[in-house]
C-alpha positions as protocol buffer text, in pm:
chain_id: "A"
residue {
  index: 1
  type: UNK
  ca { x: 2159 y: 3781 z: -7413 }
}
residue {
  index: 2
  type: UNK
  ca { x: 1802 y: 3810 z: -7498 }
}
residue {
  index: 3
  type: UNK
  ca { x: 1670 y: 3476 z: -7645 }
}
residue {
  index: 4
  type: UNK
  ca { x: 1393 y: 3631 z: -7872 }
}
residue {
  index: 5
  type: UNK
  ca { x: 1615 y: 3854 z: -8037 }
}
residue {
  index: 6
  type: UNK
  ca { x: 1845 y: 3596 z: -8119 }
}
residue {
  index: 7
  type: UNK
  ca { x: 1508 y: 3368 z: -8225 }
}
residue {
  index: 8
  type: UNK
  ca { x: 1428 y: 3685 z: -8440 }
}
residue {
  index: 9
  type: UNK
  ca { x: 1767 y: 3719 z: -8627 }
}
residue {
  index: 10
  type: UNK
  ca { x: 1755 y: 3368 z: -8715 }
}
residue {
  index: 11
  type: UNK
  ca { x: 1401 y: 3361 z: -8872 }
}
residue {
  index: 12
  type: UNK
  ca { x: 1489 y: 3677 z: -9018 }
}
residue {
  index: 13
  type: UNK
  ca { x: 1776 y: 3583 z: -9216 }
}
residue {
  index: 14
  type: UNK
  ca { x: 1608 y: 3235 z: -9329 }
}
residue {
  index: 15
  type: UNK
  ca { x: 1273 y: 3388 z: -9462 }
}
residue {
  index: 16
  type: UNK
  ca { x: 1466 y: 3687 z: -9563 }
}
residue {
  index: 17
  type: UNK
  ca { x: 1183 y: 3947 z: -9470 }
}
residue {
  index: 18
  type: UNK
  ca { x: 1103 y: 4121 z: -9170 }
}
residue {
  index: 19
  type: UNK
  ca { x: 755 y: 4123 z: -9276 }
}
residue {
  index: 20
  type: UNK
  ca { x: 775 y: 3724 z: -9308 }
}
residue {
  index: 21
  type: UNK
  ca { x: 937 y: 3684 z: -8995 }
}
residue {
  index: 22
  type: UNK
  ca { x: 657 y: 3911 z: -8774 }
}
residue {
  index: 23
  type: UNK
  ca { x: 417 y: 3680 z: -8963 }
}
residue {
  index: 24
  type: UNK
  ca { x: 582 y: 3357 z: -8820 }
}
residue {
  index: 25
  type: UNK
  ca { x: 627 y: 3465 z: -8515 }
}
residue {
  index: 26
  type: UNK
  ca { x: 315 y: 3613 z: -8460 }
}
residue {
  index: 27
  type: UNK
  ca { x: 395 y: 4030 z: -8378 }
}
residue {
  index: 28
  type: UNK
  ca { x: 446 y: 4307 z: -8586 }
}
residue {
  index: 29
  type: UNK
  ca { x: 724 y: 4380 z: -8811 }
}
residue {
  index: 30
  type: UNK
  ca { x: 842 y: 4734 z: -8568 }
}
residue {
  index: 31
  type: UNK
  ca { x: 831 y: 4488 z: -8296 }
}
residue {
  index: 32
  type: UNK
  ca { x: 1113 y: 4253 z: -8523 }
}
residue {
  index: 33
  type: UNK
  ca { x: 1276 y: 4592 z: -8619 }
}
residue {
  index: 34
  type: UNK
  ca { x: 1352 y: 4669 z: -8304 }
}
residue {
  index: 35
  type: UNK
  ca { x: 1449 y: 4315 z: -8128 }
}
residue {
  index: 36
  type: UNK
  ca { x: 1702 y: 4351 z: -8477 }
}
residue {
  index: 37
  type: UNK
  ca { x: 1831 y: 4668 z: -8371 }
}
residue {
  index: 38
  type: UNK
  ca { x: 1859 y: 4605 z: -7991 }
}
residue {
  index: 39
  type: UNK
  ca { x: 2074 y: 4276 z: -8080 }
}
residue {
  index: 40
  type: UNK
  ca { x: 2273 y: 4484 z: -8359 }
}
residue {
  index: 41
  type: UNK
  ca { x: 2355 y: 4735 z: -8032 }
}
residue {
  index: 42
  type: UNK
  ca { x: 2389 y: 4451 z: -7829 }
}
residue {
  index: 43
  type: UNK
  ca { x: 2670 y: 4292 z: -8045 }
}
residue {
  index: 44
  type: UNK
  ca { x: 2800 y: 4626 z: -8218 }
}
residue {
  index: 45
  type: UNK
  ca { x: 2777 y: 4476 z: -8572 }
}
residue {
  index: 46
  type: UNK
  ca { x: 2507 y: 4563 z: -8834 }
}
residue {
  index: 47
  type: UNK
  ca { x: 2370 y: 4233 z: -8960 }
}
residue {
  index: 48
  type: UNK
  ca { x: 2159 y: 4257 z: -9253 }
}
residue {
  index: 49
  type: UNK
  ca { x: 2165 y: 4478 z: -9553 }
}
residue {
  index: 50
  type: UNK
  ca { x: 1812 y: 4669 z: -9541 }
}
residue {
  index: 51
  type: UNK
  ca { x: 1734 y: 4758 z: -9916 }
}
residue {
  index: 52
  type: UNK
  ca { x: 1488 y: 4996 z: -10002 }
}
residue {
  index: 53
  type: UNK
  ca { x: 1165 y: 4825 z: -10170 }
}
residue {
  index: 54
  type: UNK
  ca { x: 1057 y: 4484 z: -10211 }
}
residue {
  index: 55
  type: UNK
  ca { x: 1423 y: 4287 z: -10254 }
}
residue {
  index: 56
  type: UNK
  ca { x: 1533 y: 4034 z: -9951 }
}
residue {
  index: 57
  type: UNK
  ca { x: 1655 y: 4159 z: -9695 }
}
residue {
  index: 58
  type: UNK
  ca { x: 2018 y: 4007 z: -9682 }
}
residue {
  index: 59
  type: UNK
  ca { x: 2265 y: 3948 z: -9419 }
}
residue {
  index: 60
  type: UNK
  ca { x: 2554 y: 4112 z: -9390 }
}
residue {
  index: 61
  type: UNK
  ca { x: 2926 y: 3967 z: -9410 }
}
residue {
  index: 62
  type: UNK
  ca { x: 2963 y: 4014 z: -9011 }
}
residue {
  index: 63
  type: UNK
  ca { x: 2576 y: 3814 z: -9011 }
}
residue {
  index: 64
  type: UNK
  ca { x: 2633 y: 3550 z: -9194 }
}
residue {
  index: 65
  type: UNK
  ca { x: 2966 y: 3486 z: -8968 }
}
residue {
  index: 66
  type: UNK
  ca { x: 2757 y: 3482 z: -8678 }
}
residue {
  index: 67
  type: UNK
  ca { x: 2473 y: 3288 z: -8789 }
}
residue {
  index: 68
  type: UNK
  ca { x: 2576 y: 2959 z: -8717 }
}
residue {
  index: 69
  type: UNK
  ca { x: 2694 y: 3042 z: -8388 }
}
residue {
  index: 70
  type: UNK
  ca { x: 2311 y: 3185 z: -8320 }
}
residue {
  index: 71
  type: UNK
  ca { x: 2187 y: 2888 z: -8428 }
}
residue {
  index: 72
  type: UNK
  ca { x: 2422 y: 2639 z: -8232 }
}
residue {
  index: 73
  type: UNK
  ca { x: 2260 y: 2886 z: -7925 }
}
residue {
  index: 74
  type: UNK
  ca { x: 1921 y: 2805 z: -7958 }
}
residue {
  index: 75
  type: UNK
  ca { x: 2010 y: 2443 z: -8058 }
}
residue {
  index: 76
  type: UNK
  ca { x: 2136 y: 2397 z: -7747 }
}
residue {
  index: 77
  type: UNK
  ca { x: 1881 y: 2570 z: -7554 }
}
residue {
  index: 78
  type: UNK
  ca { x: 1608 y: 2344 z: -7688 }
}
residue {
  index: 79
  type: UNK
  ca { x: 1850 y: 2039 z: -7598 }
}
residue {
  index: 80
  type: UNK
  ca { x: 1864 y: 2184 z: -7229 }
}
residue {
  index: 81
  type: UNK
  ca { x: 1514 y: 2230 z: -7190 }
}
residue {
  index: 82
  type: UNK
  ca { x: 1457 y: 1853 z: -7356 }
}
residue {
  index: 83
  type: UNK
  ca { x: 1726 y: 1739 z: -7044 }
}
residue {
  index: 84
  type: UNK
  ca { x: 1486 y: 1940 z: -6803 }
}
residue {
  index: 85
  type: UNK
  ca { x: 1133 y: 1775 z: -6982 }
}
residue {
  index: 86
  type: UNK
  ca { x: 1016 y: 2104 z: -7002 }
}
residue {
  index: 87
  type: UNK
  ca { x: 819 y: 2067 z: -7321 }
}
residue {
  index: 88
  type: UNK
  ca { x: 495 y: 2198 z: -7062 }
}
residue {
  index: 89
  type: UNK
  ca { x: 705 y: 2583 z: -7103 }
}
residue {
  index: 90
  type: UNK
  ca { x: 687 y: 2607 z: -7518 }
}
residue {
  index: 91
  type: UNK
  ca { x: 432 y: 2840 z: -7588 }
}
residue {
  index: 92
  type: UNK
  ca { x: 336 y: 3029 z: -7893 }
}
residue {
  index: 93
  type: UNK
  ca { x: 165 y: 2907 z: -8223 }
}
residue {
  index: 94
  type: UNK
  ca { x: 207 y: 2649 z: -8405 }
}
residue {
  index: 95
  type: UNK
  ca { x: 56 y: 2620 z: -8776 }
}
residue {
  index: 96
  type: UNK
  ca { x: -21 y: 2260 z: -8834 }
}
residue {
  index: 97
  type: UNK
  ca { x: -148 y: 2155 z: -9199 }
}
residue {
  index: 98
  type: UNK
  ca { x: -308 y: 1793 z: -9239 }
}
residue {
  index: 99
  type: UNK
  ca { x: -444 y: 1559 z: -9492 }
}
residue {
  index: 100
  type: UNK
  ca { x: -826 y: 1462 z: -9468 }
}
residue {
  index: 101
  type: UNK
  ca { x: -754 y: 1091 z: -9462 }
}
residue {
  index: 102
  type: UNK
  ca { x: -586 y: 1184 z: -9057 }
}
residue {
  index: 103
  type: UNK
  ca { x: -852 y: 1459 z: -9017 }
}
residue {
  index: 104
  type: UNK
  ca { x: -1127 y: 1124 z: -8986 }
}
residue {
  index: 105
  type: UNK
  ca { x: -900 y: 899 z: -8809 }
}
residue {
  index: 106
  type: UNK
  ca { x: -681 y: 1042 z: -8492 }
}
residue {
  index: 107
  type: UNK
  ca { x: -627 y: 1380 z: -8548 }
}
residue {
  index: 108
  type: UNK
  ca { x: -853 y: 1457 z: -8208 }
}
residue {
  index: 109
  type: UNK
  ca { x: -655 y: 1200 z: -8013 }
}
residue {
  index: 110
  type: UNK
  ca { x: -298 y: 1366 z: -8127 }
}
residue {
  index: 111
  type: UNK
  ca { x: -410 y: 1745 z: -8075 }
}
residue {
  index: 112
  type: UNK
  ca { x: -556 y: 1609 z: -7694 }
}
residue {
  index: 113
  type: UNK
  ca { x: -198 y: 1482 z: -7634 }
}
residue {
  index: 114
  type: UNK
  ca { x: -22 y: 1788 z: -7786 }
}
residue {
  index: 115
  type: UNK
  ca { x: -235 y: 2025 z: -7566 }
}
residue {
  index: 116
  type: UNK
  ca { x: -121 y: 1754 z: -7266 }
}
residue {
  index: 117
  type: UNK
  ca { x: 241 y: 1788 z: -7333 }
}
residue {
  index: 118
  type: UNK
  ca { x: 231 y: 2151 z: -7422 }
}
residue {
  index: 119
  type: UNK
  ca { x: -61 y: 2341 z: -7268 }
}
residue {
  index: 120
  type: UNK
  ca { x: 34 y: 2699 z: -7344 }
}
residue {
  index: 121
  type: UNK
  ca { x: 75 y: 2653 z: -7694 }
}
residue {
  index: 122
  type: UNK
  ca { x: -191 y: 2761 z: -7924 }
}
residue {
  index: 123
  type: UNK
  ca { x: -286 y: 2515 z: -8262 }
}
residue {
  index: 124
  type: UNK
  ca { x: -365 y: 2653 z: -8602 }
}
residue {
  index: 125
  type: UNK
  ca { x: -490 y: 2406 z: -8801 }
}
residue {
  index: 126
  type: UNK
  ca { x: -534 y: 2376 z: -9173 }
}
residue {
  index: 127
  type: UNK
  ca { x: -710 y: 2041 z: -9382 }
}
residue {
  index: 128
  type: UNK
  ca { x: -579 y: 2060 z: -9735 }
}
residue {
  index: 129
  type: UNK
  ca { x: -452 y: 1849 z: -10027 }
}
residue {
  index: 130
  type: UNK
  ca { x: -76 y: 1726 z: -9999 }
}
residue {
  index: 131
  type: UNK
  ca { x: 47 y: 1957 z: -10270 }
}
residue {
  index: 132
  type: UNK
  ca { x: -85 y: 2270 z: -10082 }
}
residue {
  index: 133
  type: UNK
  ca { x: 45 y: 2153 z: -9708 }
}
residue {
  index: 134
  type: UNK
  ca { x: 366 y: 2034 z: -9903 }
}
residue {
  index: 135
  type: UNK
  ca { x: 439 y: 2427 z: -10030 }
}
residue {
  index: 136
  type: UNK
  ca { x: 326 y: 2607 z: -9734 }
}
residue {
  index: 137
  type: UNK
  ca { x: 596 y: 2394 z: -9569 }
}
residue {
  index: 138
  type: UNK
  ca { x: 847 y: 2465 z: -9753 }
}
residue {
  index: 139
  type: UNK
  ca { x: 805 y: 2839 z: -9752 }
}
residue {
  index: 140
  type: UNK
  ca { x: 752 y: 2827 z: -9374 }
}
residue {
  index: 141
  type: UNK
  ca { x: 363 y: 2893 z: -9354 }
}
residue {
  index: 142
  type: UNK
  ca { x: 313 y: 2588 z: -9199 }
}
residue {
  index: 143
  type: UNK
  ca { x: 563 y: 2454 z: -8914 }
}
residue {
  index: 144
  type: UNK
  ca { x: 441 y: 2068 z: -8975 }
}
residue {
  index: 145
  type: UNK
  ca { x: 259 y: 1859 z: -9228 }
}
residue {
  index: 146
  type: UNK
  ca { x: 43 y: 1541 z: -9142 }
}
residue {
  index: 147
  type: UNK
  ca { x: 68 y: 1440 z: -9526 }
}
residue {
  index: 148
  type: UNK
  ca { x: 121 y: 1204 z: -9791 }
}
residue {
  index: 149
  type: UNK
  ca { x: 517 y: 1223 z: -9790 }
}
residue {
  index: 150
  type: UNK
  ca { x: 793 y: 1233 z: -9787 }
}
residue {
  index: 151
  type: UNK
  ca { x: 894 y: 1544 z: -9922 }
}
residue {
  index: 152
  type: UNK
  ca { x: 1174 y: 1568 z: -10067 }
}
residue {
  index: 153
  type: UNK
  ca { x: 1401 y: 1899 z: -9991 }
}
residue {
  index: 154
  type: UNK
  ca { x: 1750 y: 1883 z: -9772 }
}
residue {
  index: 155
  type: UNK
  ca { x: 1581 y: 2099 z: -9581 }
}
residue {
  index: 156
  type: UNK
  ca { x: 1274 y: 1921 z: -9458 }
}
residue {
  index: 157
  type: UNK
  ca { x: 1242 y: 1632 z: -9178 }
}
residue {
  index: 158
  type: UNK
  ca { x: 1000 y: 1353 z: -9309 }
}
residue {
  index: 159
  type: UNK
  ca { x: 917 y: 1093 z: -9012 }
}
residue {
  index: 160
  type: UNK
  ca { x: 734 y: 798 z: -9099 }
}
residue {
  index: 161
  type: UNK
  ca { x: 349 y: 790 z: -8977 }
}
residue {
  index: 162
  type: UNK
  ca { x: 121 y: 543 z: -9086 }
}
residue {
  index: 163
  type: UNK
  ca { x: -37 y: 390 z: -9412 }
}
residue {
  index: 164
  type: UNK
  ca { x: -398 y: 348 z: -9492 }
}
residue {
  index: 165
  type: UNK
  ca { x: -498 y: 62 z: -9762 }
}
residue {
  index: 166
  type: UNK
  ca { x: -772 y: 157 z: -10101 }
}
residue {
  index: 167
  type: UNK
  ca { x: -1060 y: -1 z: -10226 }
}
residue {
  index: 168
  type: UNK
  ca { x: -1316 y: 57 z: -10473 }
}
residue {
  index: 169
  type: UNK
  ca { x: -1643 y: 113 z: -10375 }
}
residue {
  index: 170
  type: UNK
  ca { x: -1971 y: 125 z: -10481 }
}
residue {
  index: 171
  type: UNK
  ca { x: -2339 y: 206 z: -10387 }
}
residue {
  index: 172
  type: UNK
  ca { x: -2561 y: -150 z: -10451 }
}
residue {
  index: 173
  type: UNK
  ca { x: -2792 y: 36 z: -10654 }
}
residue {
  index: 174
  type: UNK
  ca { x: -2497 y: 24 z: -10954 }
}
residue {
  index: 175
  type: UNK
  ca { x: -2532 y: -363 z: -10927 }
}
residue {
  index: 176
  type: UNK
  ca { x: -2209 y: -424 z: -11065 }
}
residue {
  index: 177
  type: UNK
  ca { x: -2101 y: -794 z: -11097 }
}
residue {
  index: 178
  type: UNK
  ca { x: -2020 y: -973 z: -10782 }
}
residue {
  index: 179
  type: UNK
  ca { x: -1694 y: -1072 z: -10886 }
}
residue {
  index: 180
  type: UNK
  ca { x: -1328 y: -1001 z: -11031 }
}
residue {
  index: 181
  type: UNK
  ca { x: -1368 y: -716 z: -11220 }
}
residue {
  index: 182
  type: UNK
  ca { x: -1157 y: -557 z: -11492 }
}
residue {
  index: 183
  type: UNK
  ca { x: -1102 y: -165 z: -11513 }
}
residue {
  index: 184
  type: UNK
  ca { x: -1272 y: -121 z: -11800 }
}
residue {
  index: 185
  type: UNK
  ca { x: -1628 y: -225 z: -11621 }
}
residue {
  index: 186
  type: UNK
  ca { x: -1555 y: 36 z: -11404 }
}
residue {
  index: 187
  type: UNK
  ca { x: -1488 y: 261 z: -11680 }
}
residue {
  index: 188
  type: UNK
  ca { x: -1817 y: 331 z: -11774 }
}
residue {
  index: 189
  type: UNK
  ca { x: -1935 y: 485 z: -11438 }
}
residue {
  index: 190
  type: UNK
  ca { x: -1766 y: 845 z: -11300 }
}
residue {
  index: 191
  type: UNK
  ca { x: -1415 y: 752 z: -11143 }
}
residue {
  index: 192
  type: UNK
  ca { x: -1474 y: 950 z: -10816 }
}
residue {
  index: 193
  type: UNK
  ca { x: -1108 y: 1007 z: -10709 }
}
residue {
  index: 194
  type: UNK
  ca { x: -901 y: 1260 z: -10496 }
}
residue {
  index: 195
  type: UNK
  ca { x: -810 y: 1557 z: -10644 }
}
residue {
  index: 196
  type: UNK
  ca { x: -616 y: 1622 z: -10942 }
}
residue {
  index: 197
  type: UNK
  ca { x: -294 y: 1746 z: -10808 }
}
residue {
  index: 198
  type: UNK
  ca { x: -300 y: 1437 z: -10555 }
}
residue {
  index: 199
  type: UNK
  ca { x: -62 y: 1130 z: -10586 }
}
residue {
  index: 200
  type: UNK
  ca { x: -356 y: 868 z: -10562 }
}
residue {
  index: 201
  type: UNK
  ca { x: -540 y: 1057 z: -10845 }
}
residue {
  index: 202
  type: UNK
  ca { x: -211 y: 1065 z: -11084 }
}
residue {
  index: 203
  type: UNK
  ca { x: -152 y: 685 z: -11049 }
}
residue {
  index: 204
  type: UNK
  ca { x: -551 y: 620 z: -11093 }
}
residue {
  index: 205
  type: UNK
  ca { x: -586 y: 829 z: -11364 }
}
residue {
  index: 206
  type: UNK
  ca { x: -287 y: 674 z: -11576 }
}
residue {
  index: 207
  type: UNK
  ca { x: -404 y: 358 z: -11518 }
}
residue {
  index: 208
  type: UNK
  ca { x: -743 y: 438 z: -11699 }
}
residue {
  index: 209
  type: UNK
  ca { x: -547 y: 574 z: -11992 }
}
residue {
  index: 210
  type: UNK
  ca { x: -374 y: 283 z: -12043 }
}
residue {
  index: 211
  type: UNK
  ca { x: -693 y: 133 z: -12103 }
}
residue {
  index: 212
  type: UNK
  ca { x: -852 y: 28 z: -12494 }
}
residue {
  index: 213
  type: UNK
  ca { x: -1194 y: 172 z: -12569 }
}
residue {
  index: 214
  type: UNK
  ca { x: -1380 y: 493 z: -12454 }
}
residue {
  index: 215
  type: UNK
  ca { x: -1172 y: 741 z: -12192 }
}
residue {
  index: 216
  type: UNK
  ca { x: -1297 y: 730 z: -11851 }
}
residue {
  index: 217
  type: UNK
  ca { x: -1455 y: 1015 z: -11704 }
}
residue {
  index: 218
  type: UNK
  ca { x: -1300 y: 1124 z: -11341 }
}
residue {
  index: 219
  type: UNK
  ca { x: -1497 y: 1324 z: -11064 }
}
residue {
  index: 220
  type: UNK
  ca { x: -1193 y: 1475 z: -10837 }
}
residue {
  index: 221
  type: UNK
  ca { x: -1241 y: 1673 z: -10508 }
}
residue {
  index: 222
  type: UNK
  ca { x: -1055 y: 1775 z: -10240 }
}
residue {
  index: 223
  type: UNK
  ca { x: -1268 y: 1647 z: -9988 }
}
residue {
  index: 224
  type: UNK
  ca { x: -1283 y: 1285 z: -9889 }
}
residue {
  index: 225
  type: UNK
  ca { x: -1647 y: 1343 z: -9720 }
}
residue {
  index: 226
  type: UNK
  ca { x: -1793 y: 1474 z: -10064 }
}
residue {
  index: 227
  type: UNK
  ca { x: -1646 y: 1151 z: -10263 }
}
residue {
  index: 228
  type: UNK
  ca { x: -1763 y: 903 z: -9995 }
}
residue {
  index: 229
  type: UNK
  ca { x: -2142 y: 1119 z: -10072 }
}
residue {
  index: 230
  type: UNK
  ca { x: -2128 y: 1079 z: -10442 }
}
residue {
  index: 231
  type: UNK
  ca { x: -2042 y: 766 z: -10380 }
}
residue {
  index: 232
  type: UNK
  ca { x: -2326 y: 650 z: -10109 }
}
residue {
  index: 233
  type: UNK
  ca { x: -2549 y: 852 z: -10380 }
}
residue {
  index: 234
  type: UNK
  ca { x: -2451 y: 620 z: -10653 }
}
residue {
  index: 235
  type: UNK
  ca { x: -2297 y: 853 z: -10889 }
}
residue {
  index: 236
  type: UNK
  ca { x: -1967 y: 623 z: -10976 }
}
residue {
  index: 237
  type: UNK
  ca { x: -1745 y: 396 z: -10843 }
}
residue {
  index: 238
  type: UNK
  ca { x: -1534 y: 559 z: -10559 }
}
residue {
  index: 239
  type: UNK
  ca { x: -1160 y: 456 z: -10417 }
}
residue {
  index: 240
  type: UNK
  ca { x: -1137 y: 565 z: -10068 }
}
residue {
  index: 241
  type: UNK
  ca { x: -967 y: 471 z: -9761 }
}
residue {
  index: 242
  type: UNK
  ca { x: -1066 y: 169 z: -9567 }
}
residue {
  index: 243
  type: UNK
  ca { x: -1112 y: 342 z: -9273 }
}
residue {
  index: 244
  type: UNK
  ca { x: -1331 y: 603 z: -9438 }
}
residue {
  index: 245
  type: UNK
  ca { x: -1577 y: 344 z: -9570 }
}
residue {
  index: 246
  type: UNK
  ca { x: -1614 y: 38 z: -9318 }
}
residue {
  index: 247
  type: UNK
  ca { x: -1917 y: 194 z: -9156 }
}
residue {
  index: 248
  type: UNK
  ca { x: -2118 y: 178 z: -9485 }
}
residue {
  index: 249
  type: UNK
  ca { x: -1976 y: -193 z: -9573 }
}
residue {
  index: 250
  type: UNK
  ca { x: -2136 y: -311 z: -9210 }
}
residue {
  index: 251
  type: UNK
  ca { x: -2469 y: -82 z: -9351 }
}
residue {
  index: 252
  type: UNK
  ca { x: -2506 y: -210 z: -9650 }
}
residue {
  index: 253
  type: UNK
  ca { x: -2488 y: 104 z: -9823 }
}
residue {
  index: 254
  type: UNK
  ca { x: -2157 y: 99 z: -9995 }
}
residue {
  index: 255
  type: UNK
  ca { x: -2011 y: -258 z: -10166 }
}
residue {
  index: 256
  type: UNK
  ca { x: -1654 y: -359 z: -10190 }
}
residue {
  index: 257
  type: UNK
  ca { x: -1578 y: -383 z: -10524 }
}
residue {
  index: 258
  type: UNK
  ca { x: -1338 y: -669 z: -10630 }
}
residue {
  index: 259
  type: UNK
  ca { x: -1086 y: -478 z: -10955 }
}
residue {
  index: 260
  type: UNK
  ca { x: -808 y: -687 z: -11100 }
}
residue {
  index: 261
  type: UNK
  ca { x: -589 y: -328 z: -10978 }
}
residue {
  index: 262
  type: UNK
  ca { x: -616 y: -148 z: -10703 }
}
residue {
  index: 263
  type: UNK
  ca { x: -426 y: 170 z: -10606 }
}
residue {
  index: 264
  type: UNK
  ca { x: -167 y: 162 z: -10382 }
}
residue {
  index: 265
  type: UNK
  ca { x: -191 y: 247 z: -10042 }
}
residue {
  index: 266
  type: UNK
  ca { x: -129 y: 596 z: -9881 }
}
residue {
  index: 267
  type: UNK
  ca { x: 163 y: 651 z: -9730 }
}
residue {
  index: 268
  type: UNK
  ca { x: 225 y: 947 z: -9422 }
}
residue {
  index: 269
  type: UNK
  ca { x: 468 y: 1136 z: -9292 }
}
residue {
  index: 270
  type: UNK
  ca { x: 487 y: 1438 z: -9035 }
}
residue {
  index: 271
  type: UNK
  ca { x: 716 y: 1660 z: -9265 }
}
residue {
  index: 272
  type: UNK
  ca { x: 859 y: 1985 z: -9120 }
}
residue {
  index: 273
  type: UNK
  ca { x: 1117 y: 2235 z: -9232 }
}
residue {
  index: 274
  type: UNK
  ca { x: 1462 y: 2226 z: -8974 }
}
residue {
  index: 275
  type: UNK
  ca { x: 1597 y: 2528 z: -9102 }
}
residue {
  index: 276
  type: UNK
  ca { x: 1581 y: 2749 z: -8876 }
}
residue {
  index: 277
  type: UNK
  ca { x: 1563 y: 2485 z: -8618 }
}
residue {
  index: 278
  type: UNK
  ca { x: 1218 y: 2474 z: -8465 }
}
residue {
  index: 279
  type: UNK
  ca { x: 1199 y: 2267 z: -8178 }
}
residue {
  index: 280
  type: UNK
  ca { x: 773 y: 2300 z: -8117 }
}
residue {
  index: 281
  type: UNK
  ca { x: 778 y: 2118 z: -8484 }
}
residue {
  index: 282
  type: UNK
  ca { x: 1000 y: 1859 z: -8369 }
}
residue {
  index: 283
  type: UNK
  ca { x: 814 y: 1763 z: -8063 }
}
residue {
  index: 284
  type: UNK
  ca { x: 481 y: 1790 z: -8210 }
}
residue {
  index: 285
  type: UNK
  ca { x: 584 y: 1557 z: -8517 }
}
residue {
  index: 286
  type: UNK
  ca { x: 701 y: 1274 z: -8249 }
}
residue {
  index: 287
  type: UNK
  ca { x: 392 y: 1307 z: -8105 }
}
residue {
  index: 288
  type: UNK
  ca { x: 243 y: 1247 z: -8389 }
}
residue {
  index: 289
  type: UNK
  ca { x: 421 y: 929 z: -8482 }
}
residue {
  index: 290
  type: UNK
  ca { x: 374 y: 801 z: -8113 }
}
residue {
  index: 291
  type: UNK
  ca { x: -7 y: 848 z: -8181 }
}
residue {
  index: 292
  type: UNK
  ca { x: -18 y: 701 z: -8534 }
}
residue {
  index: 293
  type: UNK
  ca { x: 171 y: 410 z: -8436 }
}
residue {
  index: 294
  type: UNK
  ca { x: -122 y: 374 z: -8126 }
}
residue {
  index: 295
  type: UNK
  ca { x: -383 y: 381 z: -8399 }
}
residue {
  index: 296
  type: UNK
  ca { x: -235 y: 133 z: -8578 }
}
residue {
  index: 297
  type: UNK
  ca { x: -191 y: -124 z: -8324 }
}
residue {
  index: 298
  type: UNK
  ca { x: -504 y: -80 z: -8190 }
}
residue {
  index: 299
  type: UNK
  ca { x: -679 y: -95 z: -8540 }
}
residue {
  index: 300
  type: UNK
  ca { x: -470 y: -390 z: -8684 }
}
């Protein structure tokens, strides 16, 4: 029995769109029409419900029977190929989406050892905020998420990667006090944060409204690179990552800035959807854990 066909009626059925499913596997949608119909032959049962116009496409009584069985199939074809260490054979796509804060620290080192462990497989990557990598996850855009996690959904895998410690920062031309300072002498300077749909932004900014006197004002972006700029420029006080900053501590160009509160620290996960089961995902995400936890010991 044809393995891509059965591949096909799975991601069919769980996007529910032929469309959806060419997209994520990469062909066109007559190509999944026809692996559909040549399986349908194959098995003589019809197995989805093809309405006319934009509605899901929906599996028949006789598909949703066999479903599980299809699924148990490639389930244990990935387990026979793990038992054979062929992970060299995947090829393919995969859509990876990842949070800045790993896009400056070891993303290169993980993507060398992915392309080491799986050479024909080809990498999309996307840098975004956690919000964005966390939806295009769960509606199967992206296979797996190098994020600020978990997420939480049944349906998605969240495996613990590494944390990354805060601090305030600020350019020496500020020349704020050289001590313990309270939030509200930060207050009066641009908080230059992550962006607004971020957790690290949500916990800042309630802090600052908890605070007596004049709001604070808060410069968000998406892009750690831009804050650590405004920043070095000396247009507020920035929290960033450790790791992002240490450089321009040793320089002399940024100041540690010592705040009765700091926010907590950043906490990954490589986050993927197991429904359909996608075994690149799953390999890819443990080498992503075997690689954070490298960085980590080597950087502790």
């Amino acid at each position: 029995m044809n393995y891509k066909r059965l591949e096909t009626f799975v991601w069919v059925a769980s996007l529910g769109s032929f469309r959806k499913a060419a997209e994520r596997m990469h062909t066109t949608q007559p190509a999944i029409s026809a692996r559909i119909s040549a399986l349908e032959s194959e098995l003589g049962v019809k197995l989805f419900e093809r309405e006319v116009g934009s509605a899901p496409i929906a599996l028949t009584a006789k598909g949703k029977d066999l479903l599980p069985y299809v699924e148990k199939i490639l389930y244990q074809s990935e387990q026979l190929r793990k038992r054979a260490e062929s992970t060299t054979a995947y090829s393919g796509v995969i859509r990876i989406g990842v949070s800045e804060t790993i896009a400056h620290t070891w993303l290169s080192t993980f993507l060398s050892r992915l392309h080491n462990e799986m050479p024909k497989l080809d990498v999309e990557l996307t840098v975004e905020v956690t919000t964005v990598l966390s939806a295009g996850i769960k509606d199967r855009s992206i296979d797996l998420g190098l994020l600020m996690g978990p997420i939480n959904d049944p349906s998605i895998v969240n495996l613990d990667l590494c944390t990354f410690s805060l601090s305030w920062v600020a350019s020496p031309m500020l020349n704020l006090p050289d001590r313990l300072l309270y939030l509200e002498e930060l207050a009066p300077w641009p908080i230059i944060s992550y962006a607004r749909n971020s957790k690290p932004y949500a916990e800042i900014s309630q802090k600052f409204r908890e605070l007596e006197g004049p709001p604070a004002h808060f410069f968000a972006s998406t892009s750690l690179a831009a804050c650590r700029s405004l920043a070095l420029d000396a247009v507020g006080v920035a929290t960033m990552p450790d790791v992002m900053i240490e450089d321009a501590l040793q320089a002399g160009t940024l100041k540690r800035i010592r705040a009765i509160w700091t926010p907590s620290e950043l906490k990954f996960t490589a986050s993927y959807s197991d429904e359909p089961f996608n075994p690149i995902a799953e390999v890819a995400a443990k080498i992503a854990v075997e690689t954070a936890n490298e960085y980590a010991q080597m950087n502790t």
